[in-house]
C-alpha positions in Angstrom: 141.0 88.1 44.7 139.2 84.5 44.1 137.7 84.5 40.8 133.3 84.0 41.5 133.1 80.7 40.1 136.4 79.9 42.7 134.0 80.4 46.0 132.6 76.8 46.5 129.1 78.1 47.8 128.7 79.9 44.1 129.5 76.9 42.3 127.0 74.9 44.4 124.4 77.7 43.9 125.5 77.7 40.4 124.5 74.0 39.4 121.4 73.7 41.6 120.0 76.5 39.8 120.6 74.8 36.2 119.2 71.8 38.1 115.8 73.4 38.8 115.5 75.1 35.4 115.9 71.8 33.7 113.7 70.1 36.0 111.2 72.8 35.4 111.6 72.9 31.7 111.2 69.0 31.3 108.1 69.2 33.4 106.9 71.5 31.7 107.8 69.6 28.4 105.7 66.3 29.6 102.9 68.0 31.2 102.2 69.7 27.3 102.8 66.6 25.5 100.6 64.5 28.3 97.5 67.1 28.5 97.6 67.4 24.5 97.7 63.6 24.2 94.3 63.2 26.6 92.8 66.2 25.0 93.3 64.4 22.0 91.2 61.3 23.0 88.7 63.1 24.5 87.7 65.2 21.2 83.8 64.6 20.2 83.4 63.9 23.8 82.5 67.6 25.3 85.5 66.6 27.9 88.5 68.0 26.4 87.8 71.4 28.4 89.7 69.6 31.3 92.6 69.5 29.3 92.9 73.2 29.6 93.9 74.1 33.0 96.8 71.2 33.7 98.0 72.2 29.7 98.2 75.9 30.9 100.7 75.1 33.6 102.9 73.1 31.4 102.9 76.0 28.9 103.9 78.4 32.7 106.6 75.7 33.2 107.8 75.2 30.0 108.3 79.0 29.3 110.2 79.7 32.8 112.2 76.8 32.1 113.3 77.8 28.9 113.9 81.7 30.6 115.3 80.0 33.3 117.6 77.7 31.1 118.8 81.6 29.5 119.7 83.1 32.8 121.7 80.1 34.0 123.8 80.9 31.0 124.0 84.5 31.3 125.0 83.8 34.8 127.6 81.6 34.4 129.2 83.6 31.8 129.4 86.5 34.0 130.7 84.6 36.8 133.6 82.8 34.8 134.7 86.5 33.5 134.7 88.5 36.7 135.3 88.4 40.5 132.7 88.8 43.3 133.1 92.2 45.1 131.1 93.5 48.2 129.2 96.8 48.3 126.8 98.5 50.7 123.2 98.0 48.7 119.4 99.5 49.7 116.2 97.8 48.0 113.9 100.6 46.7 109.8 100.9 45.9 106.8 101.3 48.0 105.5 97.1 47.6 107.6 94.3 49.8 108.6 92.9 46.8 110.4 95.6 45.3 112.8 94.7 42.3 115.4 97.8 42.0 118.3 97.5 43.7 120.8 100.4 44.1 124.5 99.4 44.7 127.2 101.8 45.7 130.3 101.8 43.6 133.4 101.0 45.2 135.2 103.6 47.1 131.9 105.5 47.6 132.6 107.9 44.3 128.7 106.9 42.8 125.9 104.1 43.0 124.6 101.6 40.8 120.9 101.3 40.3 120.1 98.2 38.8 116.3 96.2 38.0 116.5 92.8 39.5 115.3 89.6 37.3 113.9 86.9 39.5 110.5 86.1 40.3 109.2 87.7 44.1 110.0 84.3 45.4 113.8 84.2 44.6 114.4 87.7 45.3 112.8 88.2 48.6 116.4 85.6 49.3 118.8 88.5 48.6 116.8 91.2 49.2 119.1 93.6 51.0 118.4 94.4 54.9 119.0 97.8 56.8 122.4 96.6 57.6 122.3 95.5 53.7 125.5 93.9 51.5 125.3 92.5 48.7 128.2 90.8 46.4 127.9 92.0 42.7 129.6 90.3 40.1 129.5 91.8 36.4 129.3 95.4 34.5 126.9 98.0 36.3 126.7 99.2 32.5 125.5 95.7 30.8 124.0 93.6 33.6 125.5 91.1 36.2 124.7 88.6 39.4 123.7 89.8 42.3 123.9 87.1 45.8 124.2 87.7 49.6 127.4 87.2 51.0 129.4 83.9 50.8 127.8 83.9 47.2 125.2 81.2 48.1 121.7 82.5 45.6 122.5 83.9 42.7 119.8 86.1 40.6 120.9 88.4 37.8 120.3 91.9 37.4 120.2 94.9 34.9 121.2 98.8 34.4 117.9 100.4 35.5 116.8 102.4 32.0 115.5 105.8 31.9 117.6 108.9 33.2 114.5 110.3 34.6 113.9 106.7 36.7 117.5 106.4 37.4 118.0 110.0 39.1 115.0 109.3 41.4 116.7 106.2 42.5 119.4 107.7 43.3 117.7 110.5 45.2 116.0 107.6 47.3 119.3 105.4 48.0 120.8 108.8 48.8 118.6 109.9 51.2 118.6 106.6 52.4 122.6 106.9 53.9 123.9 104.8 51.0 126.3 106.9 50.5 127.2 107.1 54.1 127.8 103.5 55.2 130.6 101.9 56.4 132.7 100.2 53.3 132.5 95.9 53.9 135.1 94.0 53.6 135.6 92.5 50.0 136.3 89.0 49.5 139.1 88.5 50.0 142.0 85.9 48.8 140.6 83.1 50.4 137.9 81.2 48.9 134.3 81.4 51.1 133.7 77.9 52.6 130.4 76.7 52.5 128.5 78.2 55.6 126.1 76.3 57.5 122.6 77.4 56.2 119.7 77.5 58.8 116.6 74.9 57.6 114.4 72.6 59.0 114.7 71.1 62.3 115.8 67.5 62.0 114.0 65.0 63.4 116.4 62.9 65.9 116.7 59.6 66.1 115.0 57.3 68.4 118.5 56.8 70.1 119.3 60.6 70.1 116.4 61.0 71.9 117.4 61.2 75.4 116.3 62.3 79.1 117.7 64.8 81.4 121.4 64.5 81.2 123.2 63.8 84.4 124.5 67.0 86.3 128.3 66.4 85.3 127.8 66.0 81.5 124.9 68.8 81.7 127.9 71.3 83.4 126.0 74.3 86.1 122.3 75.1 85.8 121.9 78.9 84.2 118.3 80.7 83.8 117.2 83.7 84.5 113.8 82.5 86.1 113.9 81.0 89.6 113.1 77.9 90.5 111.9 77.0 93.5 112.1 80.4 94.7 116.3 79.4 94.2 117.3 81.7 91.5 119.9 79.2 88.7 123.5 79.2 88.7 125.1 81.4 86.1 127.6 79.3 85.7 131.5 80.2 83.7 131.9 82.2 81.1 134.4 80.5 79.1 136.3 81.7 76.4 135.3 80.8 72.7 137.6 79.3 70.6 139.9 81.1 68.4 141.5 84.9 68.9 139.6 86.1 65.5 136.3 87.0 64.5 133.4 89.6 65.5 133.4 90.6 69.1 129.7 91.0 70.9 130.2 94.5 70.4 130.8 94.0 66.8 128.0 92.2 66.3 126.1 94.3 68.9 126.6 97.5 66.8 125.2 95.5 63.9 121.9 94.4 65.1 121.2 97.8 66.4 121.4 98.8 62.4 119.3 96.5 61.4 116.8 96.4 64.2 113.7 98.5 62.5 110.7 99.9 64.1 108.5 97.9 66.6 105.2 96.6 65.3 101.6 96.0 67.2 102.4 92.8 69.5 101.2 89.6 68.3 98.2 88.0 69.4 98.7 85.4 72.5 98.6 82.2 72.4 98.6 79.4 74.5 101.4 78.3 76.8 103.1 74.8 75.7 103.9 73.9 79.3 99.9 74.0 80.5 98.9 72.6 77.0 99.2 69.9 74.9 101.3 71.4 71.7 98.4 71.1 68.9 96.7 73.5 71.4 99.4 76.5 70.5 98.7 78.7 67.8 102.4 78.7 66.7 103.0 74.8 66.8 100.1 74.1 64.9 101.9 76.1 62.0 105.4 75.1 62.5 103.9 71.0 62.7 101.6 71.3 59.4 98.6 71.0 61.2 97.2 74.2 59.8 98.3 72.9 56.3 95.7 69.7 56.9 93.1 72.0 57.9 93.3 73.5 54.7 93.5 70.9 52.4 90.9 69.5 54.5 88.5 72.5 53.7 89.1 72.7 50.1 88.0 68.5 49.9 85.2 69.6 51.8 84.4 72.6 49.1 84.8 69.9 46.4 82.8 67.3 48.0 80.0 69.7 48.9 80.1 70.9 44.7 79.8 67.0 43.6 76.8 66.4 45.9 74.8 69.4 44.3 74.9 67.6 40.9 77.0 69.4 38.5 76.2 69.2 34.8 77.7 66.3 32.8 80.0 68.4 31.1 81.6 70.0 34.3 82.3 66.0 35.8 85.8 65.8 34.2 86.8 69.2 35.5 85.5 68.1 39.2 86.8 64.7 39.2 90.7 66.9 38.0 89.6 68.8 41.0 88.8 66.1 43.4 92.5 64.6 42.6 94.3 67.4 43.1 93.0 68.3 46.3 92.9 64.8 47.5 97.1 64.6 46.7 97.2 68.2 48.3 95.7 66.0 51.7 97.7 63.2 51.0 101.2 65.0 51.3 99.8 67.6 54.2 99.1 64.4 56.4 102.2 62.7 55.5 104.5 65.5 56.2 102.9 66.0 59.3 102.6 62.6 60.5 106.5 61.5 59.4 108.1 65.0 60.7 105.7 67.8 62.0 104.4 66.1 64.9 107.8 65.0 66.1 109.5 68.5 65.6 106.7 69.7 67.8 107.3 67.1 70.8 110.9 67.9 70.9 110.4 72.0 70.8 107.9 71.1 73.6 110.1 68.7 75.5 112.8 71.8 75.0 110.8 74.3 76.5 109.3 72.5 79.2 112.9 71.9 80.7 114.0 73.4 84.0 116.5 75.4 84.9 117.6 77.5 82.2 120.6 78.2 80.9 120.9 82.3 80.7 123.0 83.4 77.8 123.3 87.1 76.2 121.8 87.0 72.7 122.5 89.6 69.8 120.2 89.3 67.5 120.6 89.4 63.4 118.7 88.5 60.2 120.1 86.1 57.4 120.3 88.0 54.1 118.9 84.9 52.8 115.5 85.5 53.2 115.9 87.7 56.1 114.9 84.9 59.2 116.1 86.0 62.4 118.9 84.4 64.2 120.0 84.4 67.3 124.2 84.8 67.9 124.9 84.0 72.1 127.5 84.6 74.3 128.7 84.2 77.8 127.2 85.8 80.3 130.3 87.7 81.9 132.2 87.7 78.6 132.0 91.7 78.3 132.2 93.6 75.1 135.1 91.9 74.2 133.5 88.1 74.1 133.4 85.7 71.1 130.4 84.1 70.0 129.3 80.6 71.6 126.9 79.6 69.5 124.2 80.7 66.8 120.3 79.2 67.0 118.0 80.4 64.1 114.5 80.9 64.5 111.5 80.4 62.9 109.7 84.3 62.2 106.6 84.8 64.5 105.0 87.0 62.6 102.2 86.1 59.7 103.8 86.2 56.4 103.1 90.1 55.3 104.9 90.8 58.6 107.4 87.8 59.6 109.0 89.8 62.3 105.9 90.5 64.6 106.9 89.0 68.1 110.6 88.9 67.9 112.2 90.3 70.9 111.9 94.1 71.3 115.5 94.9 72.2 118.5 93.5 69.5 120.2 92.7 72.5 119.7 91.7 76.0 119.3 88.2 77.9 118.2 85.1 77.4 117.6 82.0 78.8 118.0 78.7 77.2 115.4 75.8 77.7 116.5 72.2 76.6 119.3 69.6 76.6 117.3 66.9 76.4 116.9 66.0 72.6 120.0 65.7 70.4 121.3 65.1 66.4 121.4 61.8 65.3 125.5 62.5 66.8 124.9 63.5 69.6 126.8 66.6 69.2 124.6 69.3 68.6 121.5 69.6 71.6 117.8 71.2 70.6 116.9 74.2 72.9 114.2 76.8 72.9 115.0 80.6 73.8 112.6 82.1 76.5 113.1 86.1 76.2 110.6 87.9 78.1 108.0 85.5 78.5 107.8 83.8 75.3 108.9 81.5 73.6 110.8 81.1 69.7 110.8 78.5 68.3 114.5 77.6 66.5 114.2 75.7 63.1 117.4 73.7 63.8 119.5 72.7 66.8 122.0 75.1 68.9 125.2 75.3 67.0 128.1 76.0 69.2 131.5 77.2 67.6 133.6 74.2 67.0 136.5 75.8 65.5 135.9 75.2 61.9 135.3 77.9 59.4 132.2 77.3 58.3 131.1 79.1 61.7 132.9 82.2 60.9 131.6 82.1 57.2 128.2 82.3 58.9 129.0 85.3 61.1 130.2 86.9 58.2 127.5 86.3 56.4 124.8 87.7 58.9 127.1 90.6 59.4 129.5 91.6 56.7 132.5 92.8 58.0 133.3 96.6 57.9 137.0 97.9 56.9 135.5 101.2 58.6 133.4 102.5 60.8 130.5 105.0 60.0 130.4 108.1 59.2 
């Protein structure tokens, strides 16, 4: 078995998390001696109270980089001394950003409840999914790291203390079906490569930027909306690449485990193809427009404070403020004047394209932070097909409930609007899925399966693979 600190995506996770403790420790560090330094100046002058809230983050900072600073070394410790190993895992309390995690020992002969040490922020990125895996690496009995698979965010966690706390968390991952899930696959004897992550959808080039592609290099027309009252080819299904790896009715099996309950249906929105894109609800968020708007108000808020006439006193703390708010502008309208804007003219030019392309999807959730990804497949590949390609998503939902508006079936048909925009190389095409009407938007291009392994490292990471089958 490869040692943890062996699998390449650990090691990378590994050194960018010292990176951002350090950098978070010596900003912390400069911010203190800065603020102390004006505060200083400022005594006899009834100002040095504006010293107090920019000196109160740099104490924040300064003690999570310090705490940060430990855990890096606790974590690396634990990962030079011990191997990774897979294990069927359910997330336990009655908030969103519960922090006990209950893993079940290998072979199925107990469970593992253990108290997760990360901030909400970091451990909402390995927070286990109804399908859930996690990797552990460590001693159940002293503490160890916990990390989706492929090793690629690494928090560390703790026994869970108390009998009386421990037995009703066992209880609950019991009567969850811990105990009764299929065993994953451990990692194995050949190192993880480093997976292709879904991010943000880069911008292409000016000379990526292309029109419709000519019928021969765009191959047959495929939708499942007519056009013209001439309903699309379907086109071939052809075979993916490679004999190995999950079959649709692998993956199939797994989103129907990890598809959960259907919500109220989102508000609608306006249509991209009878409106310009700052007109849609969704593009305005994806772009940064709603961003702006924000840091637009809050100037306004401050603005409206200074022209009431505060006291004297109060002017340093307004004029702290005023800067902050301005900057908070400053980088809103950049980011959305350099990137947003453009990321919403190619989504629109994507799904404004005719004919589709129809495609069956199977739809699954990265255990890294749980966004929604699309895995297609031929049309008439049957059961028995191999993936095609993989498109992530951006949620739909508002933040307490990112998965409002995603389709809801895990699997079914969709049809694939685009081919016009491309990467920088020309090798990878933007598209928008249509399924049932609406639109989702992707936050990177459609990724077809070229043959190399960081593809299959990303289908096993979105569904762990199972020695058997369930109970």
């Amino acid at each position: 078995m490869t040692g943890a600190l062996g699998v390449e995506e650990t090691a990378v996770a590994l050194e960018r998390y010292r990176r951002r403790a350090g950098s978070l420790l010596i900003g912390g560090l400069v911010t203190v001696v800065l603020t102390a330094g004006i505060a200083a100046l400022l005594v006899g002058t009834g100002s040095t109270g504006a010293a107090v809230v920019p000196l109160g983050f740099g104490i924040v900072a300064l003690g999570g980089g310090i705490g940060s600073r430990i855990h890096a070394r606790r974590i690396r410790r634990a990962l030079a001394a011990g191997t990774w190993s897979a294990h069927p895992a359910v997330a336990l309390g009655d908030s969103a950003y519960a922090t006990t995690v209950v893993l079940r020992a290998p072979g199925g002969s107990g469970a593992w409840p253990l108290t997760v040490v990360a901030t909400r922020q970091r451990y909402e990125l390995v927070r286990p999914g109804p399908d859930g895996v996690l990797w552990w690496c460590g001693d159940p009995g002293a503490g160890g790291v916990l990390a989706p698979p492929g090793g690629g965010e690494l928090i560390w966690a703790k026994p869970l203390r108390g009998g009386r706390v421990r037995r009703r968390a066992l209880a609950r991952a019991e009567a969850g079906g811990l105990l009764r899930r299929a065993e994953p696959r451990q990692p194995g004897s050949v190192p993880v490569p480093a997976s292709r992550q879904p991010g943000p959808v880069p911008v292409p080039a000016p000379e990526s930027v292309r029109g419709p592609a000519p019928e021969s290099a765009r191959g047959p027309a495929q939708g499942s909306d007519t056009v013209d009252g001439t309903p699309p080819d379907l086109g071939e299904a052809r075979p993916a690449p490679g004999a190995a790896g999950p079959t649709y009715a692998t993956l199939a099996a797994h989103a129907r485990r990890q598809a959960g309950p259907q919500g109220r249906a989102p508000r609608p929105e306006k249509d991209a193809r009878d409106v310009a894109w700052w007109r849609v609800r969704s593009l305005r968020r994806i772009s940064g427009v709603t961003r702006v708007l924000v840091a637009l108000g809050f100037c306004a808020a401050v603005g409206a404070v200074a022209l009431t006439g505060p006291p004297e006193e109060d002017l340093p703390k307004l004029y702290l403020l005023g800067a902050v708010v301005l900057g908070a502008l400053a980088y809103a309208c950049h980011g959305l004047l350099t990137g947003g804007r453009h990321v919403a003219r190619v989504m629109v030019r994507a799904a404004t394209s005719f004919p589709p392309r129809l495609r069956r999807y199977v739809l699954l959730y990265d255990p890294r932070g749980g966004a929604p990804v699309l895995v297609l497949f031929p049309v008439y590949g049957g059961p028995y097909a191999r993936p095609e390609a993989v498109l992530p998503l951006v949620p739909p939902g508002p933040r307490k409930d990112p998965r409002r508006g995603l389709p809801a079936l895990p699997v079914g048909t969709v049809g694939l609007h685009g081919w016009r925009d491309f990467t920088p190389d020309g090798r990878m095409p933007f598209v928008v899925p249509r399924i049932g009407g609406r639109p989702l938007w992707p936050t990177g291009p459609y990724a077809e399966d070229d043959g190399r392994p960081e593809f299959a490292a990303l289908l096993d990471r979105l569904a762990p693979p199972l020695e058997t089958r369930d109970s």
